[in-house]
Wavefront OBJ file of the C-alpha trace (Angstrom):
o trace
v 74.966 120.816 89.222
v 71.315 121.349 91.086
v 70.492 117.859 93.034
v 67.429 117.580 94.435
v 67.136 115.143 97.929
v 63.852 113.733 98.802
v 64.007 112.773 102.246
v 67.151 114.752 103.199
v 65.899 114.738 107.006
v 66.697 110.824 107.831
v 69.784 109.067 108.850
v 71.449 109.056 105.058
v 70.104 111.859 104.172
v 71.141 114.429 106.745
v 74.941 112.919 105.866
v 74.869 112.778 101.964
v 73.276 116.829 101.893
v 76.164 117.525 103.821
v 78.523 115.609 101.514
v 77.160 117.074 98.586
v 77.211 121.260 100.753
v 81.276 119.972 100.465
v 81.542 118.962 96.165
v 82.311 121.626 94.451
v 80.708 120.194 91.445
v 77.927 120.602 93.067
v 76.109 124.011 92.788
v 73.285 123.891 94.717
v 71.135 121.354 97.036
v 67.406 121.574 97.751
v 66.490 119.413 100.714
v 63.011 117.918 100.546
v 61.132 116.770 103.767
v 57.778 117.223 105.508
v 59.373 118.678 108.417
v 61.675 121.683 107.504
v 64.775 121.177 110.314
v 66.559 123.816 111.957
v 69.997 122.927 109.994
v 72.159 125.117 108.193
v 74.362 124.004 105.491
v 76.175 126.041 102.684
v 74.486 125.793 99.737
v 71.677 123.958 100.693
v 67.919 124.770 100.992
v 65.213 123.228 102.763
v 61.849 122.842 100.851
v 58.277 121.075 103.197
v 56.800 119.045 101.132
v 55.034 115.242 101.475
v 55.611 113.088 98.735
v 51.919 111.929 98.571
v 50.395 115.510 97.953
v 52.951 117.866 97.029
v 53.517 118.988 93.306
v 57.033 117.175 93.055
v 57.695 118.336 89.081
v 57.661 121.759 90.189
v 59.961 120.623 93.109
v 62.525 119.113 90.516
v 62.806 122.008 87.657
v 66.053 121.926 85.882
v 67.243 119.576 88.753
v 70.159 117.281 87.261
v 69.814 114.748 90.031
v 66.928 113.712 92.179
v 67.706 111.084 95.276
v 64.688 109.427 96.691
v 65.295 108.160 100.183
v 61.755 109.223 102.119
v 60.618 106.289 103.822
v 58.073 105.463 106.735
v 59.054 102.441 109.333
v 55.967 103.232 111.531
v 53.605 102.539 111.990
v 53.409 98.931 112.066
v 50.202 98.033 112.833
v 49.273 100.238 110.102
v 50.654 98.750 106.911
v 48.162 100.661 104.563
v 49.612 104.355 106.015
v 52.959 102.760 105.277
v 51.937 101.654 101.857
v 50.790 105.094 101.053
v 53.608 106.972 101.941
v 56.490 104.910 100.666
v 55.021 103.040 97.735
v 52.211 105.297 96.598
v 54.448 108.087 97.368
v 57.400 106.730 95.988
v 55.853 106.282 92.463
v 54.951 109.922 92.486
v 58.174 111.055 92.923
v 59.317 108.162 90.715
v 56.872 109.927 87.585
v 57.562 113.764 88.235
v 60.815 112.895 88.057
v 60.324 111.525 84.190
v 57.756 114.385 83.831
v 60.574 117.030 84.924
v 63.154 115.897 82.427
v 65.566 115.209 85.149
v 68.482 113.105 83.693
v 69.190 111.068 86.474
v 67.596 109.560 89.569
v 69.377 107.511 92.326
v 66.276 105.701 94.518
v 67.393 103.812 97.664
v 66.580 100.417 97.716
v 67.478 98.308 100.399
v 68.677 94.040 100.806
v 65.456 94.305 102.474
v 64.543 94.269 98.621
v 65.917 90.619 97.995
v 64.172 87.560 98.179
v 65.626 84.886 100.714
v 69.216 83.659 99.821
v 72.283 82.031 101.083
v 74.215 83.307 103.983
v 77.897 81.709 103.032
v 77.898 82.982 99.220
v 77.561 86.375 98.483
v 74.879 87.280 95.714
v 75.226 89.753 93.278
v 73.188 92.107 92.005
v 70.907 89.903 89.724
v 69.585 88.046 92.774
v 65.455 88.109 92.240
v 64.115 91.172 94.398
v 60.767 89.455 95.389
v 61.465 90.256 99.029
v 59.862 88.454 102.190
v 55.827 88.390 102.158
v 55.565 89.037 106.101
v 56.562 92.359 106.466
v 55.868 95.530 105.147
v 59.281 97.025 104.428
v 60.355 94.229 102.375
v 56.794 93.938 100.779
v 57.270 97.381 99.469
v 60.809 97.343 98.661
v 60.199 94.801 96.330
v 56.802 96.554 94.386
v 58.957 99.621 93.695
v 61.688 97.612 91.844
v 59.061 96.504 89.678
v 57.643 100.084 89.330
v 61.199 101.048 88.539
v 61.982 98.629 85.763
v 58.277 99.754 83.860
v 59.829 103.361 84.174
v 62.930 102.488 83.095
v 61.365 101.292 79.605
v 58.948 103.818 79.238
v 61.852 106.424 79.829
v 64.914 105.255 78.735
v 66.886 108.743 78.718
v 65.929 109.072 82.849
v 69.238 107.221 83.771
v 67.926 105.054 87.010
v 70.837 103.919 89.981
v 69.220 101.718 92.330
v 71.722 101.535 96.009
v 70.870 98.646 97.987
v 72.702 99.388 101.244
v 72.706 96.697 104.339
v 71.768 98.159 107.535
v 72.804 101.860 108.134
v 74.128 102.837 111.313
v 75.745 106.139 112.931
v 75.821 107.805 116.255
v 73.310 110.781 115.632
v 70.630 108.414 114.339
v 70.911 105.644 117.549
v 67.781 107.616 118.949
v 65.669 107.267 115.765
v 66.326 103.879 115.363
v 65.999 103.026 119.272
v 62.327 104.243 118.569
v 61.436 102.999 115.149
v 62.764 99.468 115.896
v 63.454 98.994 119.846
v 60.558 101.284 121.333
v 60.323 103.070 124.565
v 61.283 100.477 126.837
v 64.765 99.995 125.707
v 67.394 100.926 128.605
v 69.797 102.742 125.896
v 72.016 103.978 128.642
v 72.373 100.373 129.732
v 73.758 98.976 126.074
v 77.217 98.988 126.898
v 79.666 96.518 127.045
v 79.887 94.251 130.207
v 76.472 94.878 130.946
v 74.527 92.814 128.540
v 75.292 89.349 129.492
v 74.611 87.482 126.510
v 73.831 87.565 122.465
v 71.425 84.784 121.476
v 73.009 83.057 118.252
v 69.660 82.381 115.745
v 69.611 80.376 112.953
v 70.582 83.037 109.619
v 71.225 85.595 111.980
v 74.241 87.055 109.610
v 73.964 90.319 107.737
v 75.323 93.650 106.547
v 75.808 96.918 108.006
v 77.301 100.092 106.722
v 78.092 103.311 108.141
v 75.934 106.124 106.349
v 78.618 108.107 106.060
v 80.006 105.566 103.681
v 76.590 104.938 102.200
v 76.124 108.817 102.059
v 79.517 108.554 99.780
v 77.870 105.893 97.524
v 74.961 107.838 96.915
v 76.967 110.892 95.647
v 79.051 109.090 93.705
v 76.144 107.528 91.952
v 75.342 111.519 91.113
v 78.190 111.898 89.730
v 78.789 108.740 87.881
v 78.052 108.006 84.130
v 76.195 104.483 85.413
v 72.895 102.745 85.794
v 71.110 100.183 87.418
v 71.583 97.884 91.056
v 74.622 98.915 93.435
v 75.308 96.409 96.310
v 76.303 98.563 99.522
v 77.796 97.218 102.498
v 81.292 97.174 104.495
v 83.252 93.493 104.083
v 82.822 91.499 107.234
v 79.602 90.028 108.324
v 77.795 91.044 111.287
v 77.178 87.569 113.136
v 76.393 87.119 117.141
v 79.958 86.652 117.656
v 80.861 89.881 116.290
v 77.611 91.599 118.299
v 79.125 89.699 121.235
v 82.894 91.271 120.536
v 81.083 94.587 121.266
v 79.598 94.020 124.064
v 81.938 91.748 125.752
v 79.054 89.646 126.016
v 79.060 85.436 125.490
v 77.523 83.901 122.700
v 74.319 81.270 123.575
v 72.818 78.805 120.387
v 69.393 79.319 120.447
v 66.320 78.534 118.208
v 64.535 81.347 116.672
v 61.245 79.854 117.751
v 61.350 81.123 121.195
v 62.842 84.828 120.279
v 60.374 85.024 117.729
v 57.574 84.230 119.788
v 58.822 86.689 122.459
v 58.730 89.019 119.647
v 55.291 87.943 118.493
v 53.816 88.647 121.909
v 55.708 91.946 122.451
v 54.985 93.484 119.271
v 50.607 92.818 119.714
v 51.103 93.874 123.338
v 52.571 96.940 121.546
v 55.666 97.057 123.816
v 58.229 96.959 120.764
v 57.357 98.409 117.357
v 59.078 96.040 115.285
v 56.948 93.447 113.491
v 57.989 89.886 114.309
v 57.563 89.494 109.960
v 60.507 91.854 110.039
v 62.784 89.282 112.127
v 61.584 86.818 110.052
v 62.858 88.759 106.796
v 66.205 89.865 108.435
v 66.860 85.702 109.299
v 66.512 85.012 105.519
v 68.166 87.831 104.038
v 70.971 86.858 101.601
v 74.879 88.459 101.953
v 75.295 90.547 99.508
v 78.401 90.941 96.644
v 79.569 94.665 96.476
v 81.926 94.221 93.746
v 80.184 96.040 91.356
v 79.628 98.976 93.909
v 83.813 99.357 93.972
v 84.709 98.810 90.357
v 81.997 100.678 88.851
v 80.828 103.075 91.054
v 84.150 103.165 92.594
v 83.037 103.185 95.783
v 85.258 102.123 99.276
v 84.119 101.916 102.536
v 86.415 103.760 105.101
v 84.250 102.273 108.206
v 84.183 98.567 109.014
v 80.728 97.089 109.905
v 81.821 96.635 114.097
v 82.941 100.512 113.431
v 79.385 101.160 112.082
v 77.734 99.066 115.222
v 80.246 100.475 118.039
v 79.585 103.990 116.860
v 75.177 102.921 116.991
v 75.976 101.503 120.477
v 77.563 105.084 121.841
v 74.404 106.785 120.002
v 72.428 105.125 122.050
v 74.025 105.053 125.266
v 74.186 108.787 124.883
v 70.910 109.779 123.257
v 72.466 110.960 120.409
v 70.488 112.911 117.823
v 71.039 115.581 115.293
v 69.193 118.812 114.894
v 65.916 117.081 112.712
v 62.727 116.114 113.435
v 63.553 112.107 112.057
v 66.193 112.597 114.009
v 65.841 114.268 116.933
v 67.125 112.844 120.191
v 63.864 113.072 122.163
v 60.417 113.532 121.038
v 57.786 115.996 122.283
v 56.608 113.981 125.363
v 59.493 111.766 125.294
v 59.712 108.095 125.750
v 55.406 108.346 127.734
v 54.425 109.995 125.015
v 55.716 106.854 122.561
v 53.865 104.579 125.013
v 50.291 106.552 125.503
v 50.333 106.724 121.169
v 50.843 103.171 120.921
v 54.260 101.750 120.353
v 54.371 101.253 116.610
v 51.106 102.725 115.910
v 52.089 106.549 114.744
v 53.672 107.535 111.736
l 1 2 3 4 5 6 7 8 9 10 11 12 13 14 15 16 17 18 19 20 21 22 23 24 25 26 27 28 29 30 31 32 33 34 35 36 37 38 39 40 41 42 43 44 45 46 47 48 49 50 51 52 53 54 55 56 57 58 59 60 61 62 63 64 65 66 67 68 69 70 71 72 73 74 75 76 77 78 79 80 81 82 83 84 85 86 87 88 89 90 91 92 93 94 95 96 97 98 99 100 101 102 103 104 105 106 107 108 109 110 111 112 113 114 115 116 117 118 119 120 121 122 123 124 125 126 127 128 129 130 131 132 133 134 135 136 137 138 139 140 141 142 143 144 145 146 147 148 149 150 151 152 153 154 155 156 157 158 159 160 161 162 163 164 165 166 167 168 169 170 171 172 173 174 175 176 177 178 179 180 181 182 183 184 185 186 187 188 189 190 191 192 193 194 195 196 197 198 199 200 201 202 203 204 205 206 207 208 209 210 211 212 213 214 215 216 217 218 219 220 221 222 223 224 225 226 227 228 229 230 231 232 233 234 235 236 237 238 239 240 241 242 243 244 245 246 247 248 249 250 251 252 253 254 255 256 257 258 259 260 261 262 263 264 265 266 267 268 269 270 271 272 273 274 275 276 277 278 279 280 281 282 283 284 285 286 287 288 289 290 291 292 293 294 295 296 297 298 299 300 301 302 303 304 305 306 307 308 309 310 311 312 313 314 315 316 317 318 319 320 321 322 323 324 325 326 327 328 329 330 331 332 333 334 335 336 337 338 339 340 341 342 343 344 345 346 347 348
């Protein structure tokens, strides 16, 4: 088997090319990313390409699996270079794909995809994905569901898996997501328990996380597997302010999300944090999600709990952790001035 992984750079994709180096039904693995990375892996080669330019149907010839998981965060102030990349983008590779023959592709989605829904009853996969208006992630989310479904009926032998994983977390990716969602100013080395006093309890702050290892697992599976359609992806308990609190030995305070979101508000147009105060919004709303038909179908398992997933993102970033890839690297050229002097949440 040939599988071809679009984004293999990132935080799931840097773990699911090296799950898929380890199946040996798996023959070879061509790693896709604008940014070749200095990462050896046994049977796996490394191919630059950007999704908006590049000729992807040449890229996936006689492929038998293509996973899409290229995506742009940043920059925020710049929705329409985000737009580009990941939904502009993301229907090219969507259409070479179908153009290439390829039997299957497995796209990650996200729960950013949902629209808002309950918080005490899981929802299964046939919750609308209409996502939240105010931000761009789950603005484009959303738009390439739709795009998916129209390919899905005008090529109905292209099987199409859709993973919708919670929030992804692992050690060598704390870094990356320190700058995508925290920015410069975030005293990583100081995250540790004992030392943050509090957690601020918000109305609807409950959601998902997964470790990408286990989401890595899901992904290959969904290779593998004779299935189609919507997989929900997340480990069983629910990350809540008491469970953030647990590990940080920190207390628990009731606040409003007024005040935290206008803290946000102000932070993110003074450019001192790169994540949009829409974004907060959308995570508030977010419904829990039902990942029964991710075990009985897919026959997927996680083997990491969600406080598992967070501890592990917690000693990422205490430590700087990284991995050998530009996405991920553990310090930028020019470091954490050079994020500030480019405008936090103003570069790609």
């Amino acid at each position: 088997m040939r599988v071809v992984v679009v984004g293999a750079t990132g935080n799931i994709g840097t773990s699911l090319v090296a799950a898929l180096s380890r199946d040996p039904d798996v023959d070879s693995v061509l790693g896709v990313a604008r940014r070749v990375p200095e990462l050896w892996l046994p049977k796996v080669d490394w191919r630059s390409a950007d999704i908006r330019t590049a000729d992807l149907v040449d890229l996936f010839d006689r492929a038998d699996a293509v996973v899409h998981l290229a995506w742009l965060f940043q920059p925020t102030h710049r929705p329409t270079v985000t737009w580009a990349n990941n939904v502009e983008g993301g229907v090219r590779v969507f259409r070479a794909a179908a153009q290439a023959d390829v039997p299957k592709l497995v796209y990650s989605s996200s729960v950013g995809a949902y629209s808002p829904g309950p918080k005490d009853e899981p929802v299964a996969e046939t919750w609308p994905t209409d996502g939240w208006p105010k931000a761009a992630y789950t603005r484009e989310k959303p738009y390439l569901e739709r795009v998916l479904d129209a390919l899905e009926l005008a090529s109905p032998d292209l099987s199409v898996v859709r993973l919708r994983p919670g929030f992804v977390f692992k050690h060598g990716a704390a870094s990356e997501q320190r700058r995508l969602f925290a920015g410069p100013l975030l005293p990583g080395r100081l995250v540790r328990p004992g030392l943050v006093p509090v957690v601020p309890d918000l109305p609807g702050l409950r959601f998902q996380a997964v470790h990408t290892v286990d989401v890595a697992e899901a992904f290959r599976l969904a290779v593998h597997r004779p299935v189609r359609g919507a997989f929900n992806i997340a480990a069983d308990e629910v990350v809540d302010a008491a469970l953030l609190a647990d590990c940080l030995r920190a207390r628990v305070i009731s606040v409003p999300a007024w005040p935290v979101r206008g803290a946000l508000t102000a932070a993110w147009w003074l450019r001192l944090v790169p994540a949009s105060p829409g974004l907060l919004d959308a995570v508030l709303r977010m419904p829990i999600m039902d990942t029964t038909r991710a075990r009985t179908e897919l026959g997927w398992t996680p083997n990491h709990t969600a406080k598992q997933a967070i501890k592990e993102f917690l000693r990422g970033l205490r430590h700087g952790a990284g991995l050998p890839t530009p996405p991920l690297a553990s310090q930028v050229p020019g470091g954490r001035i050079r994020e500030v002097r480019t405008g936090v949440g103003g570069q790609p």
